[in-house]
C-alpha positions in Angstrom: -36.7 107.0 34.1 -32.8 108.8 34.9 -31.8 107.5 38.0 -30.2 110.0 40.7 -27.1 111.5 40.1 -24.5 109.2 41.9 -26.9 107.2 43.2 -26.4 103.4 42.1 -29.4 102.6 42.9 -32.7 101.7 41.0 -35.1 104.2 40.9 -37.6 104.7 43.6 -40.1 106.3 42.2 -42.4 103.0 42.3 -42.0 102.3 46.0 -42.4 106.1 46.9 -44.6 108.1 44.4 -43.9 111.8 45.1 -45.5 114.0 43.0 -45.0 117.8 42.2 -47.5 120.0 43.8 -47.8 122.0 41.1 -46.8 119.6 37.9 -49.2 116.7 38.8 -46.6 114.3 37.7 -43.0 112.7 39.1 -40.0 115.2 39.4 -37.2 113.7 37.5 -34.6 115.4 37.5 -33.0 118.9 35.5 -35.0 118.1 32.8 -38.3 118.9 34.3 -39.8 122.5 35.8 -39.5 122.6 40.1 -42.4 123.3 41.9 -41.9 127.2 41.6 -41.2 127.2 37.6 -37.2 127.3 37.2 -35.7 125.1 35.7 -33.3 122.7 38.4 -30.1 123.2 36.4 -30.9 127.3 36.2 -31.0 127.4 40.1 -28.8 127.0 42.9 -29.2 123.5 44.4 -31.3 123.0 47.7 -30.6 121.4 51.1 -32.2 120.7 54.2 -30.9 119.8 57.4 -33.1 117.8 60.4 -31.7 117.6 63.6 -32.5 115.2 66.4 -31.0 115.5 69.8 -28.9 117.5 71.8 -27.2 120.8 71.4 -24.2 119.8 70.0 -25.9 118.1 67.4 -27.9 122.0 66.8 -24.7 123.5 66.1 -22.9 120.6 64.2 -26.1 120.9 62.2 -25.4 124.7 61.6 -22.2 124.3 60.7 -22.6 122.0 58.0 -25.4 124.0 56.8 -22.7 126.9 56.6 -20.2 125.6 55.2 -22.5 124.0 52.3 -24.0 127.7 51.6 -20.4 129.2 51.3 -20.3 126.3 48.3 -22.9 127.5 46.5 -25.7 125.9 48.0 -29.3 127.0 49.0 -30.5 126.3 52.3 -34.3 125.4 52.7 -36.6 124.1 55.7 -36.3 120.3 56.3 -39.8 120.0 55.1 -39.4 122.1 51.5 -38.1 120.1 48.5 -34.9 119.5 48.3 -31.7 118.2 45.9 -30.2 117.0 49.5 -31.8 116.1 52.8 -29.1 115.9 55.6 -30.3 114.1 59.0 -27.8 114.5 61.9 -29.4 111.7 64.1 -29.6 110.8 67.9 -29.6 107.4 69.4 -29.9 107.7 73.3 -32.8 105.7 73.6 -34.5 102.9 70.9 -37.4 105.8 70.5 -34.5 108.2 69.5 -33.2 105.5 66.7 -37.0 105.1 65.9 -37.2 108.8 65.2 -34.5 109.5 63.0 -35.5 106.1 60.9 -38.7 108.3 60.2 -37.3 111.5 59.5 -34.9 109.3 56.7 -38.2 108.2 55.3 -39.8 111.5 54.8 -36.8 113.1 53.3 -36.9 110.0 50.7 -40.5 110.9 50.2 -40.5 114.1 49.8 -38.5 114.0 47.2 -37.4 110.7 45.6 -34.9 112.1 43.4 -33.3 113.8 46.3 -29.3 112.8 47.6 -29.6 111.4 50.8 -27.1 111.4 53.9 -27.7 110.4 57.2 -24.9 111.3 60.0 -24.9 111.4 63.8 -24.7 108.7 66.9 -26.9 106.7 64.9 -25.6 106.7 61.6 -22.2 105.7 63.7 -23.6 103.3 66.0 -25.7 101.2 63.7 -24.3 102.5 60.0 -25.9 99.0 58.3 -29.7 99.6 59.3 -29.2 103.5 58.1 -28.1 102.0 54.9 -30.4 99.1 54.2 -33.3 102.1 54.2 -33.8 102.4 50.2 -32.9 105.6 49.4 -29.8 106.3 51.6 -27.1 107.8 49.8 -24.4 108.2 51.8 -24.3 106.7 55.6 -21.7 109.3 57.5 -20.3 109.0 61.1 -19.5 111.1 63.2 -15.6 111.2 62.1 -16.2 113.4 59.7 -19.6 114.9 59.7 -18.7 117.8 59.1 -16.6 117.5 56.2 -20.0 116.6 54.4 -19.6 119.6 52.0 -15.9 118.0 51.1 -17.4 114.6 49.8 -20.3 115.9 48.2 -18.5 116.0 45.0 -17.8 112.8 44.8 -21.0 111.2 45.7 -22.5 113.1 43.3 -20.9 111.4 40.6 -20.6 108.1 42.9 -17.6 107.7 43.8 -18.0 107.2 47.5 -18.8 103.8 49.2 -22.5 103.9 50.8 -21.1 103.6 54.4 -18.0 105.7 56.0 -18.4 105.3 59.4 -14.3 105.3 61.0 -12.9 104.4 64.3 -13.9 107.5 66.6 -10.5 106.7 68.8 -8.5 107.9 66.2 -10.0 110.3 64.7 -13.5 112.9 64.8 -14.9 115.8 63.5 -14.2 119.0 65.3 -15.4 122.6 63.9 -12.2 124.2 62.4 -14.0 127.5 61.3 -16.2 129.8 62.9 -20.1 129.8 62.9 -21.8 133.3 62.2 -24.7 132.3 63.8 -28.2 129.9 64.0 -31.1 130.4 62.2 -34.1 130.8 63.2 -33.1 130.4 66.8 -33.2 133.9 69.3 -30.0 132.3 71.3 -27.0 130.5 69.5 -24.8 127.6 71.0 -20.8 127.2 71.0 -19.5 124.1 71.2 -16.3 123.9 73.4 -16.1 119.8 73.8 -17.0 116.4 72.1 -17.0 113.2 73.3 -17.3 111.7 76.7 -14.6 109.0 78.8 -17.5 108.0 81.5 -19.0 104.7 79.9 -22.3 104.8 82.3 -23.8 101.4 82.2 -27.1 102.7 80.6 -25.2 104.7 77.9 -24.5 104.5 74.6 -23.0 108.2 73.8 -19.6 107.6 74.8 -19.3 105.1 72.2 -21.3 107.4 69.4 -18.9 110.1 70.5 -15.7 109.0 71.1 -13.3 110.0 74.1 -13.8 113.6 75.5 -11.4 116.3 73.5 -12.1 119.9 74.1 -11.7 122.7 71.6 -8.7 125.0 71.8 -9.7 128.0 73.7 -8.9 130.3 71.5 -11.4 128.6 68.8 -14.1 128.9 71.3 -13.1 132.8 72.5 -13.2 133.6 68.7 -16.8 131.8 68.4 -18.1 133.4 70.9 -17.1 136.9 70.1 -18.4 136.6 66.7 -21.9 135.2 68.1 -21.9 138.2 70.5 -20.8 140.8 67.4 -23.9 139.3 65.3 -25.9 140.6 68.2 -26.7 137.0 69.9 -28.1 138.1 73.1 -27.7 134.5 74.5 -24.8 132.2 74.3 -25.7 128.5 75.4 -21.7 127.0 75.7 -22.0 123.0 75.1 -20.3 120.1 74.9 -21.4 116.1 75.3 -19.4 115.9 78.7 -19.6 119.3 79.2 -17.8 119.7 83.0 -14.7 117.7 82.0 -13.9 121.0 79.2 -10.1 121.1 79.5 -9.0 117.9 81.1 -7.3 116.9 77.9 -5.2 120.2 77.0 -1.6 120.3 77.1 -0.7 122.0 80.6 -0.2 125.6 80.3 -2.7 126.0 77.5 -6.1 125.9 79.9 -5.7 125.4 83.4 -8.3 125.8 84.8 -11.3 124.1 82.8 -14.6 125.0 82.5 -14.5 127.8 85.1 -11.3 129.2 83.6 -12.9 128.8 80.0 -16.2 130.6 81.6 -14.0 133.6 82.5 -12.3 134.2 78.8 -15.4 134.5 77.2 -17.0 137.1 80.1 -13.9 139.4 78.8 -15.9 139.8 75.7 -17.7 143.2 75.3 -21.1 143.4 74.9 -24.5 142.9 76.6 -24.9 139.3 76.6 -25.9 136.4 78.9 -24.3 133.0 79.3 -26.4 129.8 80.0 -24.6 126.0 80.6 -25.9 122.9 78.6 -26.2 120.0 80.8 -24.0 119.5 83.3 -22.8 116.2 85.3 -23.1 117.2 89.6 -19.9 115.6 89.9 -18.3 118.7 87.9 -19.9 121.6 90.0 -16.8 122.1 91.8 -16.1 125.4 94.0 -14.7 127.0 90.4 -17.6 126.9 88.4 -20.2 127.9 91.9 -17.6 131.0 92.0 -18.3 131.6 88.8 -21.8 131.5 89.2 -21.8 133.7 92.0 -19.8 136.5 90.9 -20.7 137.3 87.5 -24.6 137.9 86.6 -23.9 137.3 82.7 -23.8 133.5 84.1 -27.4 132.4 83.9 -28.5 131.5 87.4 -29.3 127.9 86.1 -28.4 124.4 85.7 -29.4 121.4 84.1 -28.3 118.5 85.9 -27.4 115.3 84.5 -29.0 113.4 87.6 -30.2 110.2 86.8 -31.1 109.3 90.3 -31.1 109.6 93.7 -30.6 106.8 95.2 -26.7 106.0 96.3 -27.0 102.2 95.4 -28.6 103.0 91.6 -26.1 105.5 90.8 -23.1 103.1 91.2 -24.9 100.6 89.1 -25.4 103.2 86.6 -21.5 103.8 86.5 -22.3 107.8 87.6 -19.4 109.9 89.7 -21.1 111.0 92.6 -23.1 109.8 95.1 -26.9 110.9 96.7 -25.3 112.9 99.2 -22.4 114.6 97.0 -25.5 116.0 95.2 -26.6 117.4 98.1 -23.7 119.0 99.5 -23.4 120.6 96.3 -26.5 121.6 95.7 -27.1 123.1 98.9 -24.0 125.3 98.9 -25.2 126.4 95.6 -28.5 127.7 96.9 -26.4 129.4 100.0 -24.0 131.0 97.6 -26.0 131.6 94.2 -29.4 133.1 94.9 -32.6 132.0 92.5 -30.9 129.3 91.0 -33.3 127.0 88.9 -32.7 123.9 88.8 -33.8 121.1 85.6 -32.1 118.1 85.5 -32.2 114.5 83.4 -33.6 111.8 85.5 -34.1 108.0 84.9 -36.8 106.0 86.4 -37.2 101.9 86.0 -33.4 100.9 85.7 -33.2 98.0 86.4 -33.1 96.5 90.3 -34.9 99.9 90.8 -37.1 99.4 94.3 -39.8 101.4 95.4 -37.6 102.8 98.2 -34.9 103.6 95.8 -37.1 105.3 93.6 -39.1 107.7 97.1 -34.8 108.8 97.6 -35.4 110.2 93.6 -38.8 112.0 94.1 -37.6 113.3 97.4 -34.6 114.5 95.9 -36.7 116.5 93.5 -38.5 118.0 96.2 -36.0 118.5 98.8 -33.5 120.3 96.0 -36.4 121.8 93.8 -35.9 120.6 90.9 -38.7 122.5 88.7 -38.2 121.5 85.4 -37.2 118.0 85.1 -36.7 115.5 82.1 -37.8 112.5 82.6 -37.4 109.3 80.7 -38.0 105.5 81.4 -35.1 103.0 80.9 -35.1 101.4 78.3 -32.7 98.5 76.9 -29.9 99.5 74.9 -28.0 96.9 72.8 -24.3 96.5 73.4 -25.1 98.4 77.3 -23.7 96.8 80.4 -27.3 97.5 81.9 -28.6 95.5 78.8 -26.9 92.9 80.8 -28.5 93.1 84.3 -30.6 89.5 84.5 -33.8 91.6 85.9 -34.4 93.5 82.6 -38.0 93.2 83.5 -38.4 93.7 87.5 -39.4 97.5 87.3 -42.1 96.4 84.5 -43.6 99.2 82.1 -46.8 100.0 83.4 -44.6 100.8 87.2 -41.9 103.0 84.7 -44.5 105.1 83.4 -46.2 105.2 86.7 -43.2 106.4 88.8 -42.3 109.2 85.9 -45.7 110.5 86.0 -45.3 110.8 90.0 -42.1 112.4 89.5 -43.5 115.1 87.4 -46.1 115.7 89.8 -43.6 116.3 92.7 -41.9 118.8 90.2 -45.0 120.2 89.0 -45.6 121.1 92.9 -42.1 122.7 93.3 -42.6 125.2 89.7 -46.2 126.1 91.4 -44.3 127.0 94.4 -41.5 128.8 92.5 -43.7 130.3 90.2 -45.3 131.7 93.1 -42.6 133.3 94.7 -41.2 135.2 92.0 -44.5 137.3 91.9 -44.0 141.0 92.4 -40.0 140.7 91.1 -38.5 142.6 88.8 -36.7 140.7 85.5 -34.7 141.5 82.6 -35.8 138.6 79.9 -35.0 138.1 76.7 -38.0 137.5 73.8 -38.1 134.2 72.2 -41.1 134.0 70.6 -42.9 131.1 70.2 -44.7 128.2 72.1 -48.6 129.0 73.2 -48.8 132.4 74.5 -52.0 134.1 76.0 -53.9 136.2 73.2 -52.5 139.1 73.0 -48.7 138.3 74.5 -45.4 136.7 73.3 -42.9 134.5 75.3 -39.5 135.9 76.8 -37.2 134.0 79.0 -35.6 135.1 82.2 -31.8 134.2 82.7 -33.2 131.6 85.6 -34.8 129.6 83.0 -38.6 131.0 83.9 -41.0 131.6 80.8 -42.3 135.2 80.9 -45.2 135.6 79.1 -44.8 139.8 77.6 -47.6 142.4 75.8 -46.6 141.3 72.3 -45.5 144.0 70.1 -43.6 143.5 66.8 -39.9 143.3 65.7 -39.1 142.2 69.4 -37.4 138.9 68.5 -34.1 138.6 70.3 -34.7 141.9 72.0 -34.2 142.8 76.1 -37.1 143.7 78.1 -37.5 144.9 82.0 -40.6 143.1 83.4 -42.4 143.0 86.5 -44.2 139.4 87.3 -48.0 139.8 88.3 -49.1 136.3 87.5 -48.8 132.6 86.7 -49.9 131.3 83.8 -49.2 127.7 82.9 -45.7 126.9 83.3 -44.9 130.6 83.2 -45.3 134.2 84.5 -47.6 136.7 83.1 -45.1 140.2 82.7 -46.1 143.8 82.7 -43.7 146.3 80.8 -41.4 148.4 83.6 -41.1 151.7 81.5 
């Protein structure tokens, strides 16, 4: 049995066994029928792209998935068949390495025959178990990621070594062209910064990611407009150290970082909303509330970086603020920004972590109102100064899953509350489709963050509506029409 183009490997068809749907025996390559009757070498080849993670890995993911159609490729779902499978990994936590392991393994068994590549902050931070997975083509890091349609020549006829994984110091992979949109998604992201110089003790990214480096303005005023032009109603601007957007620009070119950048891109015609990715407290400086306060198309909500709110924990963790600079900041938000939503990342177990530390965390989600947190349990990281402390184990498992499940009870208390007060208001929201609607309504999402729940009607995707909130349902608010 023909082995895969470029592969160098011995064929897998014993160890994985997929069989065409509609053939009844192994796909083989261009000398057999695909599963809808063309022949592979009288069709355009077929790739899919998985995505794990954050944001910036969703538009990475986009762009490579551009850049391969303007070659002549066709793009598929990540679950169709497929002469490529990329997966653009995520390793912040061991269940995030786990993850993108599996997804590796379904692509292989989906199709056999299929070139492989796996990329991301896993493919870069542990390149030799991405490659020992039979079936891995090409093991990518995030250097050059998005030169994947570049070397695709030359691992098809195997002339590329198995791993390229480079020193992210000197060099990484930045967009140089402009995306025209996302697909399948009602909002689309811009990237404006990669990287991160922090080094938390609990963290891994920095080193998946490289040092912070921001996008030239101009790049990111360009992507935006063209978002906005293909009639993207909402722009989510991202970056892995988002706040710190400029600090690395030659002086004159972007003074006045993230606030300044925020203002460029509100020049831009159209009727369109700005939301932030996550953002680190110690970067909401008077700028960026300004910002917030002044301009509407700035989505009254934030998604905190938090971690913890305990003073003592927050050093250990290597954050840049302490409990209190939190609070000051967050309270002269809520004086100056009106209806602002809080979500926010937030750590429970690390270790040393006491009881009383952990009450200054739950408090501080009820005392800010934090309504939609994420919350995760520490968990070891290899190669972590945390992964270091001697009392790995003093905040056992069963107490980490116990305080996370008391933290989202104090939330769930503050979205009851919140949810409650916005009945009677008046909204404009934007319709995502999606999730678990009511019978009978679709979801829309105000600028704040809150899920409106609308009378479904069709061809609405991506559209504006003006609501009135009469009820809570779930998580969310049930909407009437305004006329």
């Amino acid at each position: 049995m023909p082995k895969k183009p470029g592969c160098g490997m011995q064929d897998r068809h014993d160890t994985c066994g997929e069989l065409s749907a509609t053939q009844g025996k192994p796909i083989i390559g261009a000398e057999v029928e695909s599963s809808v009757g063309v022949s592979l070498n009288s069709r355009r080849k077929r790739f899919g792209v998985t995505t794990l993670g954050c944001k910036v890995n969703t538009f990475e993911s986009e762009f490579i998935s551009q850049t391969l159609s303007a070659d002549g490729w066709q793009a598929v779902g990540n679950r169709d068949f497929a002469d490529l499978y990329i997966i653009n990994t995520c390793t912040v936590t061991g269940e995030a390495d786990r993850q993108a392991r599996q997804e590796v393994r379904r692509a292989i068994r989906r199709n056999p025959h299929a070139l492989v590549v796996v990329t991301g902050c896993y493919a870069q931070m542990n390149p030799q178990a991405c490659a020992k997975i039979p079936g891995v083509d090409l093991v990518l890091g995030n250097d050059r990621k998005l030169n994947i349609h570049r070397l695709l020549p030359d691992l098809e006829r195997g002339q590329l070594s198995k791993v390229m994984v480079g020193d992210l110091d000197r060099q990484v992979s930045l967009p140089d062209a402009l995306v025209s949109g996302l697909h399948g998604h009602t909002r689309a992201f811009v990237q404006v910064q990669q990287g991160c110089n922090q080094g938390c003790t609990f963290c891994i990214i920095h080193r998946a990611r490289g040092p912070g480096r921001s996008l030239h303005p101009e790049l990111v005023r360009r992507q935006f407009q063209r978002l906005v032009v293909n009639g993207y109603k909402e722009v989510v601007v991202c970056g892995i150290d988002l706040g710190s957007y400029g600090d690395d620009l030659v002086d004159g070119v972007h003074q006045h970082g993230l606030a300044g950048l925020l203002a460029d891109l509100l020049q831009t015609e159209g009727d369109f909303r700005i939301r932030l990715s996550s953002i680190d407290p110690a970067h909401i400086d008077d700028a960026l509330i300004g910002s917030l306060q002044s301009d509407p198309r700035l989505c009254r909500h934030l998604h905190l970086s938090l971690q913890s709110g305990n003073t003592l924990l927050l050093k250990r963790m290597k954050r840049r603020y302490s409990a209190d600079f939190v609070y000051d900041r967050i309270r002269t938000l809520r004086q100056r920004v009106p209806h602002l939503v809080l979500s926010a990342d937030i750590m429970v177990g690390f270790p040393t972590e006491t009881e009383d530390q952990f009450l200054d965390t739950e408090n501080m989600v009820r005392d800010l109102e934090i309504a939609f947190p994420h919350v995760f349990c520490y968990s070891e990281r290899a190669g972590t100064p945390a992964a270091r402390i001697p009392s790995q184990w003093q905040v056992p498992p069963a107490i980490r899953r116990q305080r996370a499940k008391r933290l989202r009870h104090q939330a769930f208390l503050v979205r009851a509350r919140l949810l409650r007060s916005r009945i009677g208001e008046v909204h404009r929201v934007l319709i995502e489709g999606g999730g678990k609607p009511p019978p009978g309504y679709q979801r829309a999402r105000a600028a704040d963050y809150l899920t409106a729940y609308v009378p479904a009607e069709v061809h609405e995707l991506g559209r504006w509506r003006q609501v009135r909130y009469e009820g809570v349902h779930g998580d969310g608010l049930i909407a009437r029409r305004m006329a």
